[in-house]
N, CA, C and O atoms as CSV, one atom per row, in Angstrom:
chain,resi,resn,atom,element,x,y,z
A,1,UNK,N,N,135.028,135.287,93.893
A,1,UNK,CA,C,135.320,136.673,94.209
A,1,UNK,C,C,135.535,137.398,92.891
A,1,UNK,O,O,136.199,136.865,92.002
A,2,UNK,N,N,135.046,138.477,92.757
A,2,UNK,CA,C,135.282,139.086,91.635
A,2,UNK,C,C,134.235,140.927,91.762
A,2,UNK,O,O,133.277,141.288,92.445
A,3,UNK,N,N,134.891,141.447,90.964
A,3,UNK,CA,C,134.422,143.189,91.037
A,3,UNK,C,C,133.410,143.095,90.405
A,3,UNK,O,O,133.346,142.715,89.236
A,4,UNK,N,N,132.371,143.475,91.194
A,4,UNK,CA,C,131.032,143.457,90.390
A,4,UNK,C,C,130.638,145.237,89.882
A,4,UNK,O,O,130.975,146.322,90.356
A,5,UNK,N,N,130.018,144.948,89.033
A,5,UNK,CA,C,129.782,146.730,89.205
A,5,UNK,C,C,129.802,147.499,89.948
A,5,UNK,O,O,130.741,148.287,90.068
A,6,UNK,N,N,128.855,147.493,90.605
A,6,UNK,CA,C,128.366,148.349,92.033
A,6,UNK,C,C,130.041,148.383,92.664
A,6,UNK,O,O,130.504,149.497,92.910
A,7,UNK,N,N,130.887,147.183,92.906
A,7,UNK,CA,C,132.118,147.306,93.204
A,7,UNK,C,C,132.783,148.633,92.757
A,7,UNK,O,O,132.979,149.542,93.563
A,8,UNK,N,N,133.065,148.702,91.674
A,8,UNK,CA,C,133.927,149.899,90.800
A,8,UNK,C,C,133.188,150.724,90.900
A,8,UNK,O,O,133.444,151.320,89.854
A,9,UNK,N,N,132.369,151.313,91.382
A,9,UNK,CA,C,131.616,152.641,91.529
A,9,UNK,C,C,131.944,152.995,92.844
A,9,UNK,O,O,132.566,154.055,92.775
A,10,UNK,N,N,131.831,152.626,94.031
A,10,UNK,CA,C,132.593,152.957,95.262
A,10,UNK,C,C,134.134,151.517,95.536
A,10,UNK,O,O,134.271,150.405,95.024
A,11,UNK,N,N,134.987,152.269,96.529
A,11,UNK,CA,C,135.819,151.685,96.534
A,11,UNK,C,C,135.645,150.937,97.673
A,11,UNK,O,O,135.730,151.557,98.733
A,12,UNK,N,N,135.451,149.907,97.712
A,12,UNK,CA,C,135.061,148.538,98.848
A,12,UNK,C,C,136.449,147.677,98.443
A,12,UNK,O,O,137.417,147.574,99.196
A,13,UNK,N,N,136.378,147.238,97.462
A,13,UNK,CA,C,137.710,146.089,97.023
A,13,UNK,C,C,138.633,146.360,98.181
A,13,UNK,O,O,139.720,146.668,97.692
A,14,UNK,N,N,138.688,146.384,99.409
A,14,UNK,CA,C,140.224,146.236,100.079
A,14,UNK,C,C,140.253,144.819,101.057
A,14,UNK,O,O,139.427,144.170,101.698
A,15,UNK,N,N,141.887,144.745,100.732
A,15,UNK,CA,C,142.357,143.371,101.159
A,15,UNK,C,C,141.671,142.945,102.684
A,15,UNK,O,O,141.375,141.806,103.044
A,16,UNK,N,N,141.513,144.222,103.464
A,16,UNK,CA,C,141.036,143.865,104.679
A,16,UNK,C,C,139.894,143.464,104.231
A,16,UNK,O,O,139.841,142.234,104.240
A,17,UNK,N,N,138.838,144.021,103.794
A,17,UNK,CA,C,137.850,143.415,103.964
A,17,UNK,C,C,137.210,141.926,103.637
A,17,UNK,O,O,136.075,141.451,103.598
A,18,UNK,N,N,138.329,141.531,103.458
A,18,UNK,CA,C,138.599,139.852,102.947
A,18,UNK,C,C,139.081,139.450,103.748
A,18,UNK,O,O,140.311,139.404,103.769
A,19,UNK,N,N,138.352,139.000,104.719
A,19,UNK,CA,C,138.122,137.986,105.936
A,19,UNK,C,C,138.611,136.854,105.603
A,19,UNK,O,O,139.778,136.598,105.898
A,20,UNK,N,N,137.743,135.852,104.854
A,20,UNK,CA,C,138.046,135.058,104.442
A,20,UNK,C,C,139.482,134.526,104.399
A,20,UNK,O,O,139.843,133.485,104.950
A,21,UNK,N,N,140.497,135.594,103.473
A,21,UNK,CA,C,141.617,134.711,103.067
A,21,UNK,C,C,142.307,134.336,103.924
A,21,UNK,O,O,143.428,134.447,103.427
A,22,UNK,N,N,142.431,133.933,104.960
A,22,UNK,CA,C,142.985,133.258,105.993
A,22,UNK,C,C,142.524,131.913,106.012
A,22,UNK,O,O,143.297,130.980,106.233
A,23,UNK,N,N,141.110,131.732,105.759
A,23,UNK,CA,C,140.721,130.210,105.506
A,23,UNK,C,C,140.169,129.914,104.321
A,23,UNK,O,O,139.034,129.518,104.054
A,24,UNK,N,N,141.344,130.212,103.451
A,24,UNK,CA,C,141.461,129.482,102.028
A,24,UNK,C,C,142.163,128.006,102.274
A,24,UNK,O,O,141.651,126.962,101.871
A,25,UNK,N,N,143.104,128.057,102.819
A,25,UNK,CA,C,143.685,126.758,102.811
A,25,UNK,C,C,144.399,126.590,101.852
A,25,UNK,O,O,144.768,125.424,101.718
A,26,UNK,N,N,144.725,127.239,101.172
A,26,UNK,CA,C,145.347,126.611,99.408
A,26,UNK,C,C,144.759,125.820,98.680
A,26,UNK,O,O,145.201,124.937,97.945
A,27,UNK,N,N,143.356,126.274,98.972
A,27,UNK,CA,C,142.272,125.455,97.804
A,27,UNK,C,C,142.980,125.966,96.574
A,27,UNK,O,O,143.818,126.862,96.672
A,28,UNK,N,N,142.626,125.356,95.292
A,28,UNK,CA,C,142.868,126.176,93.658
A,28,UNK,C,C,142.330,127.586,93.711
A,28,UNK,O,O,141.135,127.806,93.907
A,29,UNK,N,N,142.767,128.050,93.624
A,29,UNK,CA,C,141.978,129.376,93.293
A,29,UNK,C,C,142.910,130.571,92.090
A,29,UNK,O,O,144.130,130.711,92.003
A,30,UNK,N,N,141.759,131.322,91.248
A,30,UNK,CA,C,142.344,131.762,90.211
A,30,UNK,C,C,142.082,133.308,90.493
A,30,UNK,O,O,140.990,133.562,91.002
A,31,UNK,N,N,142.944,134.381,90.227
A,31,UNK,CA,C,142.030,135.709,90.218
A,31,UNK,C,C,141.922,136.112,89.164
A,31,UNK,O,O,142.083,135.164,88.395
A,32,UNK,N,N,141.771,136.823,88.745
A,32,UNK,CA,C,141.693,137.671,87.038
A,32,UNK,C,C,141.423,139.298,87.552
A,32,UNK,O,O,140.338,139.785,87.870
A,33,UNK,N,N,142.578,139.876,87.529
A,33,UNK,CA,C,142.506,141.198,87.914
A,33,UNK,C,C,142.246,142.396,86.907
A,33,UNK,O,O,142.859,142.576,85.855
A,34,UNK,N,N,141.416,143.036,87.323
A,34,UNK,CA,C,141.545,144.509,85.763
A,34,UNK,C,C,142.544,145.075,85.977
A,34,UNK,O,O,142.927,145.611,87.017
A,35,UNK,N,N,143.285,144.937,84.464
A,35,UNK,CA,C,144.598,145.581,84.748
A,35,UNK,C,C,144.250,146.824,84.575
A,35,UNK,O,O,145.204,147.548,84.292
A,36,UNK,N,N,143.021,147.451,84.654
A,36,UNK,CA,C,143.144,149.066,84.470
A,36,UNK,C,C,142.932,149.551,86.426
A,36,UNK,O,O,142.932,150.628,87.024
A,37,UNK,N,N,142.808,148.400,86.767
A,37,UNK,CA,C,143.014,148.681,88.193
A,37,UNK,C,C,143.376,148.242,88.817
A,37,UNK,O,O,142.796,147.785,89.802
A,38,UNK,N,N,144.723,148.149,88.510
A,38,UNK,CA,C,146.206,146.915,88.744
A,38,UNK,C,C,146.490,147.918,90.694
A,38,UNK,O,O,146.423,147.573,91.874
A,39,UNK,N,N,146.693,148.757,90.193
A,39,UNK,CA,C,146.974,149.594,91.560
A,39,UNK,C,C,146.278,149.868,92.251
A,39,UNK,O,O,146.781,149.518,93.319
A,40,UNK,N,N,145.592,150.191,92.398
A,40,UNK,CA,C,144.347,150.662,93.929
A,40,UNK,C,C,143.641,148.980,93.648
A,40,UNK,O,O,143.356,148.666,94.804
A,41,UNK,N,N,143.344,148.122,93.008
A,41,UNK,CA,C,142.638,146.880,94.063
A,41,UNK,C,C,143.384,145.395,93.554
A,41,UNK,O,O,143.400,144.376,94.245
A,42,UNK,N,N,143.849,145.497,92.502
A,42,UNK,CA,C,144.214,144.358,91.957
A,42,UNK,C,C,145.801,143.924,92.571
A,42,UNK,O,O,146.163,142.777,92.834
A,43,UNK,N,N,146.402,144.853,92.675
A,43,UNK,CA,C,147.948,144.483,93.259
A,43,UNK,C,C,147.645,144.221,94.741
A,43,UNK,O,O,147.842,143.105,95.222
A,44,UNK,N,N,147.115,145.356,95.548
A,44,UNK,CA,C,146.321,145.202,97.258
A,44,UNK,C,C,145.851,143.383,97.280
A,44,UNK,O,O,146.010,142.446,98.063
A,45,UNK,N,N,145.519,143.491,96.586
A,45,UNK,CA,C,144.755,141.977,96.439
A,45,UNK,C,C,145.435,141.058,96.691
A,45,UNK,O,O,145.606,140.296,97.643
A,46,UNK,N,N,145.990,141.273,95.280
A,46,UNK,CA,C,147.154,139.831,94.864
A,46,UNK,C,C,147.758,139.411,96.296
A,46,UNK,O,O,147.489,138.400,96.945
A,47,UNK,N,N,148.804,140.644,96.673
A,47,UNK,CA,C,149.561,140.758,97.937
A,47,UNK,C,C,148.907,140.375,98.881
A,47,UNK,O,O,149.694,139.777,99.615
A,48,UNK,N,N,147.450,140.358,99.506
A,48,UNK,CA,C,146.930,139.611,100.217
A,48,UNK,C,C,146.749,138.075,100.262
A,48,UNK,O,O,146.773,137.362,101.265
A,49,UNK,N,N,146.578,137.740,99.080
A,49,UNK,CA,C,146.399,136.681,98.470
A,49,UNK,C,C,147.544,135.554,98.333
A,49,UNK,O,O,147.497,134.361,98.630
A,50,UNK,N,N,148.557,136.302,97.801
A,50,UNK,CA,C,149.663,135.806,97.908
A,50,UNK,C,C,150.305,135.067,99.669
A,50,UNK,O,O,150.776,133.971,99.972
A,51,UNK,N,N,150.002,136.336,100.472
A,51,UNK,CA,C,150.520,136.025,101.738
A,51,UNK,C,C,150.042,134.653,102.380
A,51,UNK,O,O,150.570,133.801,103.095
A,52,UNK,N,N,148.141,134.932,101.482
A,52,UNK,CA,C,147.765,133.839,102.290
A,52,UNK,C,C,147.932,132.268,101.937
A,52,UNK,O,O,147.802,131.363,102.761
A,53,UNK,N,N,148.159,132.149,100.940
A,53,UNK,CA,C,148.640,131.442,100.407
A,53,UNK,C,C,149.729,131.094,100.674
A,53,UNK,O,O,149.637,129.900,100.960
A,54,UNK,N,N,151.155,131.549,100.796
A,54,UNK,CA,C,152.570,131.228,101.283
A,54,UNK,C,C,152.144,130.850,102.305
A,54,UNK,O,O,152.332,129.648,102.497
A,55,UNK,N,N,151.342,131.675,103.506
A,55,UNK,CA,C,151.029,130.890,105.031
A,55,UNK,C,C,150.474,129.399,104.961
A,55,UNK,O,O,151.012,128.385,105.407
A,56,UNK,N,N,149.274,129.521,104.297
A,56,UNK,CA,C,148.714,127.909,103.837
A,56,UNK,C,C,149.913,126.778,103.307
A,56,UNK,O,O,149.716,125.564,103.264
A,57,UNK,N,N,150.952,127.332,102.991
A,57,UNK,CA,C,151.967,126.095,102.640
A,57,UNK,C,C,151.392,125.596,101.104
A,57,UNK,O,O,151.601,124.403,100.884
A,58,UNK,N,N,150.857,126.174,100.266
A,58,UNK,CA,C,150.427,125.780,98.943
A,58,UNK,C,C,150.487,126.727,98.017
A,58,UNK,O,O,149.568,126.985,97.240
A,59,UNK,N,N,151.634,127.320,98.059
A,59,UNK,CA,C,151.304,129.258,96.628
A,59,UNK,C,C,151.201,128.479,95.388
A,59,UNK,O,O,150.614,129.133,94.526
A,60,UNK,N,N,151.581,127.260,94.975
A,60,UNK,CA,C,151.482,126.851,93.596
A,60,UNK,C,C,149.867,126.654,93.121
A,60,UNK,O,O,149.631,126.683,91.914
A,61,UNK,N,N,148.431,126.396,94.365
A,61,UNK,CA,C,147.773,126.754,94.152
A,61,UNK,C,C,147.253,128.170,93.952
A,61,UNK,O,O,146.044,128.146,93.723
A,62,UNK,N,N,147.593,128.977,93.959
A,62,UNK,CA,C,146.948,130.157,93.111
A,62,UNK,C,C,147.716,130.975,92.117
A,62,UNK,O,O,148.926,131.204,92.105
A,63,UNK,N,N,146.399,131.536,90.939
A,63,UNK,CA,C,146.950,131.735,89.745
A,63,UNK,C,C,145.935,133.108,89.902
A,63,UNK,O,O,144.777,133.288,90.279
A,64,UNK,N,N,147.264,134.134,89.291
A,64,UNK,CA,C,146.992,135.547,88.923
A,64,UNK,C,C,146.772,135.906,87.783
A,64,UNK,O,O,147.752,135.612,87.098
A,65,UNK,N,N,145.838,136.496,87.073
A,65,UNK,CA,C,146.175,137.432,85.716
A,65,UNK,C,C,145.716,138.535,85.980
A,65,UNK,O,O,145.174,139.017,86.974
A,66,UNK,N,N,146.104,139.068,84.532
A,66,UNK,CA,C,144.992,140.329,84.388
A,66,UNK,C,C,144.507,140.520,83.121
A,66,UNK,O,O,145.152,140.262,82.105
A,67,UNK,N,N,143.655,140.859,83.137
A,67,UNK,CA,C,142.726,140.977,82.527
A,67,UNK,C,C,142.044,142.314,81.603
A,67,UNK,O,O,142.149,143.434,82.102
A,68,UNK,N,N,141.496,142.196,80.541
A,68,UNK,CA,C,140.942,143.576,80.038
A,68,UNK,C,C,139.643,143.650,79.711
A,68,UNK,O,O,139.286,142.588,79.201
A,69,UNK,N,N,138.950,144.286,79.768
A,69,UNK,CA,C,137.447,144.533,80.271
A,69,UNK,C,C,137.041,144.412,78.472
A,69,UNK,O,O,137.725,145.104,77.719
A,70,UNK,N,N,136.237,143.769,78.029
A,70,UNK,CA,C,135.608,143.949,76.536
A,70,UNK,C,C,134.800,145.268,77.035
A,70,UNK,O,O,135.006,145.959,78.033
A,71,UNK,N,N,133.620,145.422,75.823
A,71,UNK,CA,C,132.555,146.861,75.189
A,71,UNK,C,C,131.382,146.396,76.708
A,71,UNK,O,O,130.792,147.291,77.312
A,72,UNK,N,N,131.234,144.903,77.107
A,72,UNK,CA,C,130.283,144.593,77.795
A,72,UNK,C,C,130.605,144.504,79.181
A,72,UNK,O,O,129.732,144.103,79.951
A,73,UNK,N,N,132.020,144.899,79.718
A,73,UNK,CA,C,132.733,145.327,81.071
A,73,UNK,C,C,133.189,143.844,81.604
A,73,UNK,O,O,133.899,143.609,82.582
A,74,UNK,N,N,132.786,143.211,80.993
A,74,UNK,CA,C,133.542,141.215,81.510
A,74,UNK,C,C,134.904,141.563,81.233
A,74,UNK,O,O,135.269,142.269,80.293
A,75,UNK,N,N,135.940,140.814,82.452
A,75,UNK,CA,C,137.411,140.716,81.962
A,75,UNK,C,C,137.524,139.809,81.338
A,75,UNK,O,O,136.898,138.806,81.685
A,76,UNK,N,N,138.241,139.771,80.327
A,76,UNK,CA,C,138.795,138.861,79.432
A,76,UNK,C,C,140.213,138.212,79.765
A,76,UNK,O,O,140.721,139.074,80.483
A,77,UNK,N,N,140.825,137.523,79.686
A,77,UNK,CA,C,141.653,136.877,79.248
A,77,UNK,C,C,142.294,135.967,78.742
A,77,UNK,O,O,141.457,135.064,78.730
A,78,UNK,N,N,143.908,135.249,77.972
A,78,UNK,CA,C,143.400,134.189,77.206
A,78,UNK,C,C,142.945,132.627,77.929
A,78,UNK,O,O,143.429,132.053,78.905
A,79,UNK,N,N,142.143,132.344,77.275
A,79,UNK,CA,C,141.530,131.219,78.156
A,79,UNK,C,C,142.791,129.716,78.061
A,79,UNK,O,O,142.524,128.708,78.714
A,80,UNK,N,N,144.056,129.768,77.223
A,80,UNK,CA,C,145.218,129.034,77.749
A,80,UNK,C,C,145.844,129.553,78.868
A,80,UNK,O,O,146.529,128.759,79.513
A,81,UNK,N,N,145.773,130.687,79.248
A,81,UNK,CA,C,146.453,131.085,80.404
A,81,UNK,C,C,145.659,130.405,82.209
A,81,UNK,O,O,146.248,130.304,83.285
A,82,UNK,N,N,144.411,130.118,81.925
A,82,UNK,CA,C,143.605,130.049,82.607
A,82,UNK,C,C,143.443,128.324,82.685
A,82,UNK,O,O,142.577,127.825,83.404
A,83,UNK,N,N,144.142,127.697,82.071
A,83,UNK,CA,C,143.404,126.511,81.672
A,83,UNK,C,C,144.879,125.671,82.492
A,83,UNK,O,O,144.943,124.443,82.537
């Protein structure tokens, strides 16, 4: 999962439309959020994410950051945080 271009040009990113996270299960999963859009999709998110996760009985599987976009629009972050 992740904001693809076309994403950030209209606003689709909402938690509802993530079906899915109900059958994550507490697989590993990592997000990397743009923190320049911590508020309208990245926090909505998390908070989804989070819930589903506490329900699954596993929150220690998932890991949040955020992230800052380089000149070429990829989020960055440090790759010890991730590791």
């Amino acid at each position: 999962m992740r904001e693809r271009e076309d994403d950030r040009k209209s606003p689709v990113l909402d938690p509802k439309d993530f079906y899915m996270l109900e059958n994550l299960n507490g697989v590993p999963f990592c997000y990397v959020a743009d923190e320049t859009r911590w508020q309208k999709v990245g926090k909505p998110l998390t908070d989804a994410l989070e819930k589903a996760y506490k329900t699954s009985g596993k929150p220690e599987n998932l890991v949040i950051l955020k992230g800052k976009r380089d000149r070429n629009g990829a989020l960055q972050v440090d790759n010890k945080k991730i590791a």
